[in-house]
DSSP file (Angstrom, degrees, kcal/mol; ACC not computed):
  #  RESIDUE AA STRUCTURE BP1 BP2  ACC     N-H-->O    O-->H-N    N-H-->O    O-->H-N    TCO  KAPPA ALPHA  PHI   PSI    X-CA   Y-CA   Z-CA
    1    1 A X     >        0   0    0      0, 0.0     4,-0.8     0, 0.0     5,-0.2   0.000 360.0 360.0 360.0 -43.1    0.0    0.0    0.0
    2    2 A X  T  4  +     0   0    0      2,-0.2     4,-0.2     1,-0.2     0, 0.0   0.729 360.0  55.5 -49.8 -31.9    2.9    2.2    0.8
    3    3 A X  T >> S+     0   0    0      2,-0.2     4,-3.9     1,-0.1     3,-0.7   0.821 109.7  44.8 -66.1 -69.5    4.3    1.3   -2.7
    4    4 A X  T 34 S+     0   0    0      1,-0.2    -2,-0.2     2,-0.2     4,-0.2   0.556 104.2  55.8 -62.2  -7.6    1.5    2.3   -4.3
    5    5 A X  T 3X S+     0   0    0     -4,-0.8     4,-2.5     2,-0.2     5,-0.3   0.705 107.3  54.6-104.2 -36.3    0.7    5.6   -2.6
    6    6 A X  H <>>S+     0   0    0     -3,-0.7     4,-3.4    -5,-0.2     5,-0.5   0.895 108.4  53.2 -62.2 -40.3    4.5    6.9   -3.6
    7    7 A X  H  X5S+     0   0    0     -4,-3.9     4,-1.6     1,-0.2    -1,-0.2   0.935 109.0  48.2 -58.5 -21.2    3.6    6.0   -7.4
    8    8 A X  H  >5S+     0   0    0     -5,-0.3     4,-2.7     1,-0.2    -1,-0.2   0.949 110.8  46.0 -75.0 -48.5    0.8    7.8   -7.2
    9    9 A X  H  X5S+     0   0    0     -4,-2.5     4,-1.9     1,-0.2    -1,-0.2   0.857 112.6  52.2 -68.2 -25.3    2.5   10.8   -5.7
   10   10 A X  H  <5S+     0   0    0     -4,-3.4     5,-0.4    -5,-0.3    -1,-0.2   0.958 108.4  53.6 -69.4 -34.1    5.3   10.6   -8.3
   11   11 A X  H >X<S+     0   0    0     -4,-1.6     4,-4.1    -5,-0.5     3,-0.9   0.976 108.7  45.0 -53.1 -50.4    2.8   10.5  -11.0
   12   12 A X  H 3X S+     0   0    0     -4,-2.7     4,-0.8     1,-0.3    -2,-0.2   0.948 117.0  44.7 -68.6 -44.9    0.9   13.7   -9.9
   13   13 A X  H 3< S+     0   0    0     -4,-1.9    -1,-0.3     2,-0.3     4,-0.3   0.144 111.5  50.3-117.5  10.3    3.9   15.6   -9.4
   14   14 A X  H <> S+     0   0    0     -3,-0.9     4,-2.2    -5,-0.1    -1,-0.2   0.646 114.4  53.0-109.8 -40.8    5.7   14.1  -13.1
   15   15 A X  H  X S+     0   0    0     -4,-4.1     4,-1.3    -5,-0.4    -2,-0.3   0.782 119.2  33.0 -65.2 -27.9    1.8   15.5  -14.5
   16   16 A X  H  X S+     0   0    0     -4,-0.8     4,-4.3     2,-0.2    -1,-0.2   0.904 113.9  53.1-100.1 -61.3    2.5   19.0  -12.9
   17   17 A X  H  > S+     0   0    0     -4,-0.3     4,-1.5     2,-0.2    -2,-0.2   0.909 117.9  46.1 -51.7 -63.2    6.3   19.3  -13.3
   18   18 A X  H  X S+     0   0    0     -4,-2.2     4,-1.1     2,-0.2    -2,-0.2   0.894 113.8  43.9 -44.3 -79.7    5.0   18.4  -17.4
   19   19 A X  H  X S+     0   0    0     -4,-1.3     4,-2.3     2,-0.2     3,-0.5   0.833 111.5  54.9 -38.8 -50.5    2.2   20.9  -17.5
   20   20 A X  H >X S+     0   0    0     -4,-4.3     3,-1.8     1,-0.2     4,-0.8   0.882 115.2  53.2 -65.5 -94.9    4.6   23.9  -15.6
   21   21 A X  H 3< S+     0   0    0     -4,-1.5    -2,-0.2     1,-0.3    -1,-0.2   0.358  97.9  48.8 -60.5  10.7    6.6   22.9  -18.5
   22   22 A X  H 3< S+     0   0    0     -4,-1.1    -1,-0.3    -2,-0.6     3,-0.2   0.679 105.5  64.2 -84.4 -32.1    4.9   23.1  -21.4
   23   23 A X  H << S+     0   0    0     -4,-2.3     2,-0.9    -3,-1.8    -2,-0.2   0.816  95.3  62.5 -52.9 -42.3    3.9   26.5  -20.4
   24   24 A X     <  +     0   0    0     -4,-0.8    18,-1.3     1,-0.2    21,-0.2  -0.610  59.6 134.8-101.3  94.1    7.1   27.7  -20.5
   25   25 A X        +     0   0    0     -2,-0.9    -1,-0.2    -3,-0.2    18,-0.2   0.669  37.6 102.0 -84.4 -28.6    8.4   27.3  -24.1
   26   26 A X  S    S-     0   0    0     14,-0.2    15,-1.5    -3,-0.2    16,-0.2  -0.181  75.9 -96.6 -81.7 148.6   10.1   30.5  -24.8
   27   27 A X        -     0   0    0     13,-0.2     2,-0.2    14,-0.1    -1,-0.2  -0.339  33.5-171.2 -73.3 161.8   14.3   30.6  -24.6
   28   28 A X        -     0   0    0     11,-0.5    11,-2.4     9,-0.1     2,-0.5  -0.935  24.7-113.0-141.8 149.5   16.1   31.6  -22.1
   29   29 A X  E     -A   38   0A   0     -2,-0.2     2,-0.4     9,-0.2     9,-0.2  -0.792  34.0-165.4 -92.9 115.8   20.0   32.4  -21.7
   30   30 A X  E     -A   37   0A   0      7,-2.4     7,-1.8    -2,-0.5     2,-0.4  -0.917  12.8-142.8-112.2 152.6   21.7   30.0  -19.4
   31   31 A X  E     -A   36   0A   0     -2,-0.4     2,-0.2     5,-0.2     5,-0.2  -0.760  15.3-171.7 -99.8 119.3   25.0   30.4  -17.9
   32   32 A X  E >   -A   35   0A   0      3,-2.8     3,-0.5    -2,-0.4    -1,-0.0  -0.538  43.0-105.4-102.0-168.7   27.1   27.2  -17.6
   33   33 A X  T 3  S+     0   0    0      1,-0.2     3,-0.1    -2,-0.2    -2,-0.0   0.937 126.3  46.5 -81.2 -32.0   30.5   27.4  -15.5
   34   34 A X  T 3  S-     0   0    0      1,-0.2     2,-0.3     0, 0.0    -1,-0.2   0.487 129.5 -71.5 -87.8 -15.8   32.6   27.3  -19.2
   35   35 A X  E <   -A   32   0A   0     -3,-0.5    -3,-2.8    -5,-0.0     2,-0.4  -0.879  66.5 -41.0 148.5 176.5   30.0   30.3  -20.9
   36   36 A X  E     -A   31   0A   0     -2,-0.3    -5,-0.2    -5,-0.2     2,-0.2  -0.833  33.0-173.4-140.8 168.3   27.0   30.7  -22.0
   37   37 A X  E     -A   30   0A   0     -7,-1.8    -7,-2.4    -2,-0.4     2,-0.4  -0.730  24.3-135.4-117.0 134.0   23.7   29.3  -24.1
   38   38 A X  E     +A   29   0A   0     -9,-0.2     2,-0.3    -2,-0.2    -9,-0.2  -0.739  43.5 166.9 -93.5 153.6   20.4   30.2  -25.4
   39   39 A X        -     0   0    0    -11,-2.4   -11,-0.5    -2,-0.4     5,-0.2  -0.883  47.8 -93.4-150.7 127.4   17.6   27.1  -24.6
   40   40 A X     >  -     0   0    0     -2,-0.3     4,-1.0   -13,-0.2   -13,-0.2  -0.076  29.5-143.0 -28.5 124.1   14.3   26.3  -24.5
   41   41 A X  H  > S+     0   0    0    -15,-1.5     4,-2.4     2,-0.2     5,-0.3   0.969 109.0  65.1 -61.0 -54.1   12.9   26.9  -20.5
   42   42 A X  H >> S+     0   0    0    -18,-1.3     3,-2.1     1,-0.2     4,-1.9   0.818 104.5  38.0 -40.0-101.0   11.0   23.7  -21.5
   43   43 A X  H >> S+     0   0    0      1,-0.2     3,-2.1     2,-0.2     4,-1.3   0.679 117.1  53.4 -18.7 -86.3   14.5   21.8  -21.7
   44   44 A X  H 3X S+     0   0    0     -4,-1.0     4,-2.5     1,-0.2    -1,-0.2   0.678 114.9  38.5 -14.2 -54.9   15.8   23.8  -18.6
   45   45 A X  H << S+     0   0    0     -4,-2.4     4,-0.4    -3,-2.1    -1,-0.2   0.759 117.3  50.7 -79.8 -27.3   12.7   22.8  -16.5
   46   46 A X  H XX S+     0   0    0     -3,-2.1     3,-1.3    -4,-1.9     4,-0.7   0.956 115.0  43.1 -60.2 -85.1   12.8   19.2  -18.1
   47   47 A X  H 3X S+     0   0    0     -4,-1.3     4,-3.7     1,-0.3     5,-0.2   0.713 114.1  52.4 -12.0 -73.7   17.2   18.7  -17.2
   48   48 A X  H 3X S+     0   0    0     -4,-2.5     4,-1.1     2,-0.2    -1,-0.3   0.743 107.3  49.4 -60.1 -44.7   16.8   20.2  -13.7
   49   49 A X  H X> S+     0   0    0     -3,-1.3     3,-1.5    -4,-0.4     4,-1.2   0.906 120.8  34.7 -48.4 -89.5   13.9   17.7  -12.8
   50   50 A X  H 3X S+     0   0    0     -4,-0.7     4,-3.3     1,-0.3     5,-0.3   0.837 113.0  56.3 -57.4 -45.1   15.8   14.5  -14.0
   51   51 A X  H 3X S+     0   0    0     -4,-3.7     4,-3.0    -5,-0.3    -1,-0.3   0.995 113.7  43.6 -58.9 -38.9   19.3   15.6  -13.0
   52   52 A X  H <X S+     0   0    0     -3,-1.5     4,-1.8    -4,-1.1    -2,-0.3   0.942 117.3  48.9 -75.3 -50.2   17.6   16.1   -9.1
   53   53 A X  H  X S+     0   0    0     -4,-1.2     4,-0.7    -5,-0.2    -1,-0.2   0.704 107.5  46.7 -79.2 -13.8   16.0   12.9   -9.4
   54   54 A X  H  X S+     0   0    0     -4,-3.3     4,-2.0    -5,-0.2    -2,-0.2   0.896 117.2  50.2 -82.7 -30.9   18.9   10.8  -10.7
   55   55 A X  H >X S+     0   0    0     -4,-3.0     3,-2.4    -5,-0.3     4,-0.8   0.981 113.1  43.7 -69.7 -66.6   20.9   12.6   -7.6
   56   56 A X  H 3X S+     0   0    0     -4,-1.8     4,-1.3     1,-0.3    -1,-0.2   0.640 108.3  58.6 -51.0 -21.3   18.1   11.8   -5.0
   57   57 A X  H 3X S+     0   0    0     -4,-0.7     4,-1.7    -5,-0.2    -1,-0.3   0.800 112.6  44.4 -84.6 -16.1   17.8    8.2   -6.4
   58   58 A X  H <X S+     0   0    0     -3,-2.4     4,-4.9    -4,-2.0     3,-0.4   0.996 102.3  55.0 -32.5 -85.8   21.5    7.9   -5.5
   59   59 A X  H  X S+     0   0    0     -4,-0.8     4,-0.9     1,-0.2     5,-0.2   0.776 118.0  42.2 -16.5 -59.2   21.8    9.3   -2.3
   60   60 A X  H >X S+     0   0    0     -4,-1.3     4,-1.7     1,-0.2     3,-0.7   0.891 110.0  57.3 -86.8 -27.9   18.8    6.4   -1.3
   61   61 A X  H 3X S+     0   0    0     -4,-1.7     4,-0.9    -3,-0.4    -1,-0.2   0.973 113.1  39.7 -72.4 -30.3   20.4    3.6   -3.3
   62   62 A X  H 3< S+     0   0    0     -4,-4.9    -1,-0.2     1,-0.2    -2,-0.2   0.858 117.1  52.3 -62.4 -13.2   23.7    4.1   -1.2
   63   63 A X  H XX S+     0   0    0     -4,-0.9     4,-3.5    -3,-0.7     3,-1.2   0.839 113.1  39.1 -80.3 -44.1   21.8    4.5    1.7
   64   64 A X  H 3< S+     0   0    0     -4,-1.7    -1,-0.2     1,-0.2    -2,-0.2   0.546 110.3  56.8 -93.9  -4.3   20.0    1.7    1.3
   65   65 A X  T 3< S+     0   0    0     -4,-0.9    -1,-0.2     3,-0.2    -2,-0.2   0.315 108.9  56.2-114.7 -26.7   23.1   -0.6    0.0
   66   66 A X  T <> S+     0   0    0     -3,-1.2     4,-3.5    -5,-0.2    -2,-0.2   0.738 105.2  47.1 -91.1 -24.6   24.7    0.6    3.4
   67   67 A X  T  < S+     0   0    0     -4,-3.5    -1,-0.2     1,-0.2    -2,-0.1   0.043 108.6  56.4-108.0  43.4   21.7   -0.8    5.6
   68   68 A X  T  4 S+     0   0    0     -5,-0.1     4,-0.5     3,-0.0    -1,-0.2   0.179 113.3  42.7-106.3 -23.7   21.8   -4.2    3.7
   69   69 A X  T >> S+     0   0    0      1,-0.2     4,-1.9     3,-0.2     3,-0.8   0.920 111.4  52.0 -77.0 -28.7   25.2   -4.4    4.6
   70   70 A X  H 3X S+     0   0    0     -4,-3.5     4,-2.0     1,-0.3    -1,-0.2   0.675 115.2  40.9 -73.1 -10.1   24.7   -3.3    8.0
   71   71 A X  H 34 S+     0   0    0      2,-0.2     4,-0.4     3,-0.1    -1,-0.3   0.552 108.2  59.7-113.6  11.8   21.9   -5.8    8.7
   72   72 A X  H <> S+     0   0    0     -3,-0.8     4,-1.0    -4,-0.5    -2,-0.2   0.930 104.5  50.3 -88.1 -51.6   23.6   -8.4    7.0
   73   73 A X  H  X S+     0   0    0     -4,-1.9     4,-2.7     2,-0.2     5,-0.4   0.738 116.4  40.3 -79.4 -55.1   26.6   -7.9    9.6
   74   74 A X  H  X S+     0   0    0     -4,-2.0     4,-2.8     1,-0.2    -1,-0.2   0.886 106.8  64.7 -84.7 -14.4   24.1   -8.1   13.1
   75   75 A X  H  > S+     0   0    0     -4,-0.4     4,-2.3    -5,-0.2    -2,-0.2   0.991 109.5  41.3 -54.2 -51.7   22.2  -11.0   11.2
   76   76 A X  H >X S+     0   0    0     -4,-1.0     4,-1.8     2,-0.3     3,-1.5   0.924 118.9  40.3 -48.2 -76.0   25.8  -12.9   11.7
   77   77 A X  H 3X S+     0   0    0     -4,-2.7     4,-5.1     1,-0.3    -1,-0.3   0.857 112.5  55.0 -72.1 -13.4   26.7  -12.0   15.0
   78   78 A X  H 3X S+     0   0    0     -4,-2.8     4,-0.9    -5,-0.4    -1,-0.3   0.989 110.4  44.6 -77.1 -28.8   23.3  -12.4   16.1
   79   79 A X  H XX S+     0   0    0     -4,-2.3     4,-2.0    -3,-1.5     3,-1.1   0.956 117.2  53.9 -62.5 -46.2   23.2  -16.3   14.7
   80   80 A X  H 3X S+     0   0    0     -4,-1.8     4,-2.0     1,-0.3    -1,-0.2   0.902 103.4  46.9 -72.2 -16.1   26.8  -16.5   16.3
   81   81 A X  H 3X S+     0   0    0     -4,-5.1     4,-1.8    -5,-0.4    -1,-0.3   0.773 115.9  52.4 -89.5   8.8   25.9  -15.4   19.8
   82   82 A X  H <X S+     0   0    0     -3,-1.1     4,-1.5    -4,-0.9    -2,-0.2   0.698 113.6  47.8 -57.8 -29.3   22.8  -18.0   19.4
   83   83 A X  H  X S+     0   0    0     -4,-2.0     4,-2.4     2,-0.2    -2,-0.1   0.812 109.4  41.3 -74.3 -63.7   25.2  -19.9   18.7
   84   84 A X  H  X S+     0   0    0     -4,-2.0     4,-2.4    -5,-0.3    -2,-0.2   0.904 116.7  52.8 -63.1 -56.7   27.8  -19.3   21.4
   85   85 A X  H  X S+     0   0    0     -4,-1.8     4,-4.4     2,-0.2    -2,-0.2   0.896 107.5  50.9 -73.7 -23.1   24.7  -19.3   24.3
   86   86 A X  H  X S+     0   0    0     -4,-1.5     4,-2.0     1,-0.2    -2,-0.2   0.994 114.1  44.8 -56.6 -57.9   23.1  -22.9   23.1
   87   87 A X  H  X S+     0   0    0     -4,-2.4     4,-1.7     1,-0.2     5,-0.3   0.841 117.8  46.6 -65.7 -30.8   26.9  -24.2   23.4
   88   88 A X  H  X S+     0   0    0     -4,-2.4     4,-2.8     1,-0.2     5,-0.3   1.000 112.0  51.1 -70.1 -61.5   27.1  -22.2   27.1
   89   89 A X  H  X S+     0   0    0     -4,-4.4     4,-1.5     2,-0.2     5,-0.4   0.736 110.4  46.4 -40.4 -48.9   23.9  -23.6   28.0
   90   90 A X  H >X S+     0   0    0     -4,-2.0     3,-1.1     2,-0.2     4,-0.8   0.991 114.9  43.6 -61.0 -67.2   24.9  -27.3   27.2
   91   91 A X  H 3X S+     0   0    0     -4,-1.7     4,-1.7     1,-0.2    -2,-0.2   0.825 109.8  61.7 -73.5 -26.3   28.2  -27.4   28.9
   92   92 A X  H 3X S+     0   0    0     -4,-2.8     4,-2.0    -5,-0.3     6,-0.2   0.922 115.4  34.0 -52.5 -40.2   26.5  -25.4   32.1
   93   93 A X  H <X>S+     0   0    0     -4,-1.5     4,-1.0    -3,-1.1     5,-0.6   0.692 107.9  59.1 -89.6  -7.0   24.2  -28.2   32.6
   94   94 A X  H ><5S+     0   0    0     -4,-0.8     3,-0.6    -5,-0.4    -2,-0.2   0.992 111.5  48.7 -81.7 -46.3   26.5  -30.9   31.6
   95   95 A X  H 3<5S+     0   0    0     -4,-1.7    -2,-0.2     1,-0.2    -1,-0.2   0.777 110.1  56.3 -67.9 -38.8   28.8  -29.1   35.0
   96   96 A X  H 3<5S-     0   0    0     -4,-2.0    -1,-0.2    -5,-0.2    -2,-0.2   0.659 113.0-119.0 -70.4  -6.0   25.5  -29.3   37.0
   97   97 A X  T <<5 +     0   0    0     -4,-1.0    -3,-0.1    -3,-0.6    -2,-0.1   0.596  63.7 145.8  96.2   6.2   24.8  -33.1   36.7
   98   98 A X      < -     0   0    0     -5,-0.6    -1,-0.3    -6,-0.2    -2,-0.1  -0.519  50.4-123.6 -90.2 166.9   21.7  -32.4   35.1
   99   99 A X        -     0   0    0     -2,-0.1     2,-0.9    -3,-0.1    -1,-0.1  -0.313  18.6-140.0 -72.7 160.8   20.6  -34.9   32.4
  100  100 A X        -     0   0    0     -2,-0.1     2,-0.3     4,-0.0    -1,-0.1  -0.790  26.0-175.4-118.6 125.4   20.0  -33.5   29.1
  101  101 A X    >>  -     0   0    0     -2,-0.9     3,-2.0     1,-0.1     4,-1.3  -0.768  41.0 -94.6-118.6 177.3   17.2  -34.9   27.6
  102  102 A X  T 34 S+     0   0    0      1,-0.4     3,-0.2    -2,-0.3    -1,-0.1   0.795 115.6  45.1 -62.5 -56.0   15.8  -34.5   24.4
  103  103 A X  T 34 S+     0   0    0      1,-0.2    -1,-0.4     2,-0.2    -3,-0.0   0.321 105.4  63.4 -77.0  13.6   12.9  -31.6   25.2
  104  104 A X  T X> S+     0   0    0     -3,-2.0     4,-2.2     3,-0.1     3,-1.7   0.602 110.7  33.4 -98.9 -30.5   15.2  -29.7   27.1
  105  105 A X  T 3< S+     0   0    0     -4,-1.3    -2,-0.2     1,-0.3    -3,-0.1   0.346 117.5  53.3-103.8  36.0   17.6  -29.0   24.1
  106  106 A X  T 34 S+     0   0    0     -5,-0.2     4,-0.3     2,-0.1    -1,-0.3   0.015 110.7  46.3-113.3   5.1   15.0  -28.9   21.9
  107  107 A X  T <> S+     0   0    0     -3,-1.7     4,-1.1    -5,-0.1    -2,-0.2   0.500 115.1  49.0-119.7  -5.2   13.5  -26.3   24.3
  108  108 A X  T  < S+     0   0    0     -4,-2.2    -3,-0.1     2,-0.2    -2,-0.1   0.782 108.1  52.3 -77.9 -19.8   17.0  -24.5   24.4
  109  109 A X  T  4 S+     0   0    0      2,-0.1    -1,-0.1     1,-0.1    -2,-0.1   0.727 104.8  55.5 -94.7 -45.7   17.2  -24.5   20.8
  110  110 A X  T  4        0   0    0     -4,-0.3    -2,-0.2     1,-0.2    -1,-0.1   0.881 360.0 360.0 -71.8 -59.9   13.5  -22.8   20.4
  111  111 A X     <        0   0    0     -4,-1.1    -1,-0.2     0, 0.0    -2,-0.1   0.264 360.0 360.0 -44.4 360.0   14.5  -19.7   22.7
């Protein structure tokens, strides 16, 4: 639902961004850092949209490329300290005398 409520928004705001440019057709002189050009505002208003939306879909794929690594990292240590407290758990009872019987490490195992 969540998905679907961003498409929506992207949509209305690609229909707006479109209309606001198609109204403005007439050139305009823009200055780049080497000199400068005449260009359609239409082009201008077009660029600057896509160029801002390829930057902002960066920014969230690195973001998002750092917290798959990062939860790939506590998924490991968290299977190894599961790992680490079953084996504490077994040799703690194996040093108290108790027996270990089947439903007790199958109920350590569950935890």
């Amino acid at each position: 639902m969540k998905g679907q409520t961003y498409i929506i928004l992207a949509l209305i705001f690609a229909v707006i961004v479109a209309i606001f440019a198609v109204i403005n057709v007439d050139p305009v002189e823009v200055n780049f850092l080497f000199g400068t050009g005449d260009a359609p505002l239409i082009l201008v208003i077009l660029v600057s949209v896509l160029m801002g939306g390829i930057i902002t879909g960066s920014v969230g794929i690195v973001r998002l490329i750092r917290l798959q690594r990062e939860i790939r990292g506590l998924k490991q240590e968290n299977t190894q300290l599961k790992e680490t407290n079953q084996h504490d758990g077994v040799e703690n009872r194996e040093e108290q005398g108790e027996p270990l019987s089947a439903s007790k490490i199958g109920q350590s195992s569950n935890e």
